[in-house]
N, C-alpha and C positions, 0 to 999 in steps of 0.2 A: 613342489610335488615330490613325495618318495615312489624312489622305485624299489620292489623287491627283485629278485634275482635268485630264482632255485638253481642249485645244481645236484645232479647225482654219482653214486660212488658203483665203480668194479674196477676190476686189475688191468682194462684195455691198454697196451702202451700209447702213448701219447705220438701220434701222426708229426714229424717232421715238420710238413709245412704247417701243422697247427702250432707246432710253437712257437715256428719263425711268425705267422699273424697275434698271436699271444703277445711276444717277442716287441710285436712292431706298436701294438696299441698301448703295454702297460711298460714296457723296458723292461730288465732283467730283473727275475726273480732275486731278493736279499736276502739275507737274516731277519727275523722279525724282532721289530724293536719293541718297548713298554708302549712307541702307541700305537703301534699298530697293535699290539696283543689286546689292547683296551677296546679295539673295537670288533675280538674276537670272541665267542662265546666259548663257554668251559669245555667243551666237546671239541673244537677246532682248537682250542689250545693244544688238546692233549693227543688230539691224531697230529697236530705236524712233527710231533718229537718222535712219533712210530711209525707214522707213514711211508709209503713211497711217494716219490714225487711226480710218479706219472700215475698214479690213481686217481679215478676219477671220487669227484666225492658231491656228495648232497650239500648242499648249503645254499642260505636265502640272501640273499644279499640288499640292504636298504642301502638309499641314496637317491642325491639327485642327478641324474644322469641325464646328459646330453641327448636328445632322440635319437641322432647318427649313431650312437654305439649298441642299438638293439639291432641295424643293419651290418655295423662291422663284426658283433659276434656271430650273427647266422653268417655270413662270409666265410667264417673262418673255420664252417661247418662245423661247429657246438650243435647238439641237439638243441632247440628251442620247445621244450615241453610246456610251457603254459602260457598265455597269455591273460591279463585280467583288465575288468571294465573301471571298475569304481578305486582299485589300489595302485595302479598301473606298474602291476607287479610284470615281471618275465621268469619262464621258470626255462633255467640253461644247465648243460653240466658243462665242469670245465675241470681240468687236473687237480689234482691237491698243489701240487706243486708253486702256481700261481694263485693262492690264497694271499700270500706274504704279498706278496706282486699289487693284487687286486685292493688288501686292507693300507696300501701305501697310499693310494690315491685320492687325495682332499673330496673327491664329493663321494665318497663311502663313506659310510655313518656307522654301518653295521652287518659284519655278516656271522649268521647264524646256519648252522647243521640243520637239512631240512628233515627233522626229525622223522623217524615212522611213529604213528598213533598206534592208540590199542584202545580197544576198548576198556568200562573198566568195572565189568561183571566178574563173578566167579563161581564157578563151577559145585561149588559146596554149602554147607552153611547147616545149621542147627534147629534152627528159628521155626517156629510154623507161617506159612502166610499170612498176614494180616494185614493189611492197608491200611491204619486209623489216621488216615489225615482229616477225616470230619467230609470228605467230597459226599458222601451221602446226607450227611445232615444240610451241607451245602445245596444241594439239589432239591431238599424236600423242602428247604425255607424260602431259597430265595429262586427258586427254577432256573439255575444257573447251570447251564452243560459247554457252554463252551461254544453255543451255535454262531458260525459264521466269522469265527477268529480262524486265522489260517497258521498252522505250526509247521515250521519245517522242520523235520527227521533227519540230523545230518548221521549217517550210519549206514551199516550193513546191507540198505533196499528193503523195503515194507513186502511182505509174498500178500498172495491173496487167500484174502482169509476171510470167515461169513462175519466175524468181528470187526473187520477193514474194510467196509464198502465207501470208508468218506476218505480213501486216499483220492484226489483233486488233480494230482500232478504228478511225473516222475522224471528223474533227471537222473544217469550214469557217469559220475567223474572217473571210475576206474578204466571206463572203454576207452571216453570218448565219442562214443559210437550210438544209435539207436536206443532211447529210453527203453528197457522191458523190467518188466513190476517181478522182479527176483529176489528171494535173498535166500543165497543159500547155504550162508555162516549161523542161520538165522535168530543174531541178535536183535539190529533194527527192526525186526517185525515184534517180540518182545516189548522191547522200548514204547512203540506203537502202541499197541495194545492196552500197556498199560496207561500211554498220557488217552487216547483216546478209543477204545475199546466201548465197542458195544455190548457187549457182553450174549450176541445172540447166538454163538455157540455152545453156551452155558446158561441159558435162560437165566441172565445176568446176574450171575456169580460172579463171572470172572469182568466183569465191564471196569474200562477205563477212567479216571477221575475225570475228564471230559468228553464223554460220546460225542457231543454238538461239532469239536472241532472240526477244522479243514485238515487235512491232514497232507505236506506235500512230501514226497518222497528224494530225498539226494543223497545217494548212494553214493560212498568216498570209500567202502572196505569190500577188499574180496573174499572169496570165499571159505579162508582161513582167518578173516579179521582182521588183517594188514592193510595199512593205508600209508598213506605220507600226509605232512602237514599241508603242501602244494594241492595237494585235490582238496583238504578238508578248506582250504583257504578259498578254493575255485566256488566252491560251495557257497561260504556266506558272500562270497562276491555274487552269485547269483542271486540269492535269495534280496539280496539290494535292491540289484538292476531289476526284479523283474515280481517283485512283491503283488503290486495289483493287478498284473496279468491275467489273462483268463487262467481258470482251470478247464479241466478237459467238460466240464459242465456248462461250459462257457462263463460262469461267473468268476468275477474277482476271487485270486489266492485270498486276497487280503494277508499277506504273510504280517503278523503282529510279533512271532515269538520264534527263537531258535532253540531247538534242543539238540546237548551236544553231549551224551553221553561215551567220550572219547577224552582222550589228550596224551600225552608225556609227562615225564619229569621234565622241571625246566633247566635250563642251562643258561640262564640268565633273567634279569629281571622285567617284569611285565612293561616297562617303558618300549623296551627295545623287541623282546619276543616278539617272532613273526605273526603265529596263532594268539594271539593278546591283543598286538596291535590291530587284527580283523576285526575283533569281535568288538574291539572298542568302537570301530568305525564304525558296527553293526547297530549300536548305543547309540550313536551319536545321527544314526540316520532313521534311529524312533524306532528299531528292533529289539525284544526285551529276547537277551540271550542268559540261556540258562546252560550250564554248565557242569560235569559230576567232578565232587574233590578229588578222585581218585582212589585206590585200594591198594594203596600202601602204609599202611596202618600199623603193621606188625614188620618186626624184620623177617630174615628168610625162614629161621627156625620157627617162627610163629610163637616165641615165647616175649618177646618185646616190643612193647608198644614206642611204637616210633613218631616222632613231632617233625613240625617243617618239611612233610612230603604230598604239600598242596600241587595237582598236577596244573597245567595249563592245556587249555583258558584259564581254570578257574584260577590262578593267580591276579587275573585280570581285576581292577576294582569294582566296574562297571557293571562286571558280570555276576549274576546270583549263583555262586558258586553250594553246590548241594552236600553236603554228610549224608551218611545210610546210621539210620536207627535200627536195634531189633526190638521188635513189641512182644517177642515171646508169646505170639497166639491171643491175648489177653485184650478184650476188649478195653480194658481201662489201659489207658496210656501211662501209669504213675510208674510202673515197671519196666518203660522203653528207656534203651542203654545208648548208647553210640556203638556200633557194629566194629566189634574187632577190627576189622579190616580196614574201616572208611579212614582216609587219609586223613590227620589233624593238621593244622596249624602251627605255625602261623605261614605266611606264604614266603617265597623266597626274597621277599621285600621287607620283610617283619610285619604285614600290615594282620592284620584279623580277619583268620577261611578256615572254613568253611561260613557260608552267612546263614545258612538256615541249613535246618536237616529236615528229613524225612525220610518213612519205612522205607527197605530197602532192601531187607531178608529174605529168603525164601518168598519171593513175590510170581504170582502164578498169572500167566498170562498169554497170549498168541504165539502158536508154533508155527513155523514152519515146516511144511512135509519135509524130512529127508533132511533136515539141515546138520552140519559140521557137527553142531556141540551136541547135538543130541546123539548122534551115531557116535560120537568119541564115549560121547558120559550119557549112557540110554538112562539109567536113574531119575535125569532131568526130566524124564515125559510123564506127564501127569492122566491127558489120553490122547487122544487122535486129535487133540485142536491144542492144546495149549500145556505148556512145559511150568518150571518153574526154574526161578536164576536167583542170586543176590548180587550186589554190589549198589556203589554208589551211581551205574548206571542204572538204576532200578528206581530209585530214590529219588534222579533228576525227571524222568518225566513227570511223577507224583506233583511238583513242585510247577514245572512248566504247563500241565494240565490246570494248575490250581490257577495261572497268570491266564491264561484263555479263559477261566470259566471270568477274572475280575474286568476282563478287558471287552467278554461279551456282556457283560451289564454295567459298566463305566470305559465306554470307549476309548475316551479323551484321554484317559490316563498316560502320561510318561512313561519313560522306562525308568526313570528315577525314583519317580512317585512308586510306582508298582514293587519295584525292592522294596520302598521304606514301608510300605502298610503291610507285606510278608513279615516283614522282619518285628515292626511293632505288634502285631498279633500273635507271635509265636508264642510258644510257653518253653518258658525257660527250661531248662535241663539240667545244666551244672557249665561246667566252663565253655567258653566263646573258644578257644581252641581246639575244643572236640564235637562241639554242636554247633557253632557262630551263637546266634543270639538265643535259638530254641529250636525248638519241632514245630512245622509249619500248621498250622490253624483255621484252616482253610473254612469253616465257618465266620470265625474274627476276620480273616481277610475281610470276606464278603460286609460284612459290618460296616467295617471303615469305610471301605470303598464305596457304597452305596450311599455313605454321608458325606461325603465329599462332592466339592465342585471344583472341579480344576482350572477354571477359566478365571478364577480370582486374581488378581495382580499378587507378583511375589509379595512373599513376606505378608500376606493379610491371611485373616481368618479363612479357614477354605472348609470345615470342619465343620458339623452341627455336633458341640460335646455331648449336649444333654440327650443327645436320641445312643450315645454310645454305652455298651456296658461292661466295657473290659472286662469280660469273661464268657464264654459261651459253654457251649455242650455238644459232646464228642461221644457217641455209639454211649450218653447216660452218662456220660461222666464229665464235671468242671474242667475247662481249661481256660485257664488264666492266663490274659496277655502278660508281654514280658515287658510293653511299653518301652524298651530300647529298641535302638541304633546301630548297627556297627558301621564304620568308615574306615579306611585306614587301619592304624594300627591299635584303638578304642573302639570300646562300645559305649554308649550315652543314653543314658537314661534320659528323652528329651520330650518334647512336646507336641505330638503330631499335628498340634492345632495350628502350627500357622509354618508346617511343611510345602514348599510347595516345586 
């Protein structure tokens, strides 16, 4: 069993007897050697050469740990800030100083800096709005809205809005305290909006790529947008433990999908990262998490385009990590770019991320009364219900909207399966490093998906080819699957017939 291990950072001096109890569990602080620095990430590398040693500092710590020493660190009065169900994480602070101390000990594997998140919108952008993922031609074919898939919103708090009546649930990581339906950064309700927006304070203009869905609320950012990785982690730990729970309607969440319009730069590779390691467990317990590449795309001057700054999750492999396209207003898609900003490729493992893109520009959608970004940047309000934002947080609901709408008309689907039919429907663009495979296709999704049987034994046919037409049609215009793959560090031109 791993255990994580948060801790946090301020100048407090370090109490006497805490480090005589310190002192007594790990023995005296050393020098750090090559292996303990091995099981340091790049961020703790580089604070122990600057640090003080009675700073307190953020960092997660994996291992297997004895049960007794989650009671000798609360003893030694460490803050114990998290506790979790399904990672049997503990989130502690403890000095920098005993970092060296702590990375000596055989059943440490790994500690990492318990990053702050950000979201990964911005404030600006060129583009007109235009959504062309095909969700409307989706809807009109195959009546696909997403009813009855449950998504969780890890972000900012969903407000209430006349667009928001199918949020189901709500849940506060930043209190700790009393769910209340706030958001008053108001990104999360944004994000919302556009995975699932009804569109009825715009006599659906502005409606989300699936109204149908559940929508659950988990609030991990305050009201400047700041989080830590520790809440966003307490998150998809929730969303686990408590998936088919009622919602407040008494019916099943059904949670099927996460979206995580959030992360960092990483500081290490997806094996070991804390927020990686969740989301893959997220995967691995039949959650399809979907993830933004991040928006870092350009460096500071904004004159160079920058490679290898996929944030995490989305370094994760497991995870549908998302690119922001811009459509420049233009119904026909043959003019969508990759958006300046959106982070390329490849990730900090060399493997191949972004995996799919979608719009992401100037995307207009659910406001919050009163919220942070709009009183900073009023420009963003478009009118009294709904703003407009770009980024690659824009782009990921697009995308996780698209996986509700395939999962409420092919339940049974994987979260394996469900990346590989996004990714073989997309239409290519140009490089797997600045798109992944293509622009999501979300009528092609629908195709495949609907011809498919998942209950086929591996490796057998699962596929009806001949009902397939590797191509559809987007607001009138062709789009052609791309029929690739990406895994790793390839993409594969392969054969979705006997994926399974």
């Amino acid at each position: 069993m791993t255990w994580v291990i948060a801790i946090s950072l301020c100048s407090v001096p370090v109490a006497e007897a805490q480090t005589n109890i310190l002192g007594t569990l790990f023995g005296t602080a050393t020098s750090a050697t090559s292996a303990t620095n091995a099981k340091l990430d790049k961020w703790l590398q580089e604070r122990l050469k600057t640090g003080k040693p009675n700073e307190w500092v953020d960092v997660i710590v994996q291992s297997k740990v004895p049960a007794a020493v989650e009671a000798q660190f609360v003893a030694m009065s460490a803050k114990l800030n998290k506790k979790y169900r399904n990672f049997s994480f503990l989130a502690i602070r403890l000095p920098l100083g005993f970092i060296k101390v702590l990375a000596a000990q055989p059943w440490i594997t790994m500690i990492s800096h318990d990053h702050p998140v950000k979201i990964t919108s911005a404030v600006d952008g060129m583009e007109a709005a235009n959504s062309s993922s095909g969700a409307l031609d989706a809807l009109q074919r195959f009546g696909a809205t997403g009813s009855g898939v449950g998504v969780a919103v890890i972000d900012s708090g969903i407000a209430a809005h006349a667009d928001l009546n199918n949020v189901v649930y709500n849940v506060d990581f930043t209190t700790d305290g009393p769910a209340v339906r706030t958001d008053p950064f108001g990104h999360g309700t944004h994000v919302a909006g556009i995975l699932a927006g009804s569109g009825q304070g715009s006599n659906g203009l502005y409606a989300g790529v699936a109204p149908g869905a559940r929508l659950v609320n988990l609030r991990v950012l305050d009201a400047n947008g700041g989080g830590y990785t520790r809440d966003v982690i307490s998150a998809i730990d929730w969303a686990i433990a408590n998936r088919n729970m009622p919602g407040n309607d008494g019916q099943s969440m059904n949670i099927r999908v996460l979206n995580l319009s959030l992360g960092h730069l990483p500081q290490e590779g997806a094996e070991t990262d804390p927020l990686a390691v969740a989301c893959r467990r997220a995967v691995q317990a039949g959650l399809v998490v979907v993830a933004a590449a991040g928006n870092n795309g350009r460096d500071a001057t904004n004159t160079t385009t920058l490679y290898g700054a996929i944030n995490s999750p989305g370094i994760e492999p497991s995870v549908i990590t998302v690119g922001a396209v811009s459509t420049f207003g233009t119904p026909s898609r043959s003019d969508d770019r990759v958006a300046p900003y959106s982070s390329r490729g490849p990730s900090i493992d060399g493997n191949v991320k972004p995996d799919i893109a979608a719009p992401g520009s100037r995307i207009v959608s659910a406001m919050s009364p009163g919220n942070t970004l709009v009183t900073g940047h009023p420009t963003l309000q478009v009118d009294n219900n709904y703003m407009r934002m770009s980024g690659t947080s824009m782009a990921t609901p697009v995308v996780a909207g698209a996986v509700a709408m395939l999962l409420s008309k092919a339940p049974a689907l994987t979260p394996n399966a469900v990346k590989a039919i996004l990714m073989y429907t997309a239409e290519d663009r140009g490089s797997p490093l600045d798109y992944g495979v293509g622009e999501v296709n979300i009528p092609g999704a629908m195709d495949l998906a609907t011809n498919i049987n998942p209950a086929v034994p591996l490796g057998q046919t699962w596929v009806n080819v001949a009902n397939l037409p590797y191509s559809d049609t987007i607001n009138g215009f062709p789009a052609v699957w791309s029929q690739n793959i990406g895994w790793a560090d390839s993409v594969y031109a392969t054969n979705i017939v006997r994926y399974n």
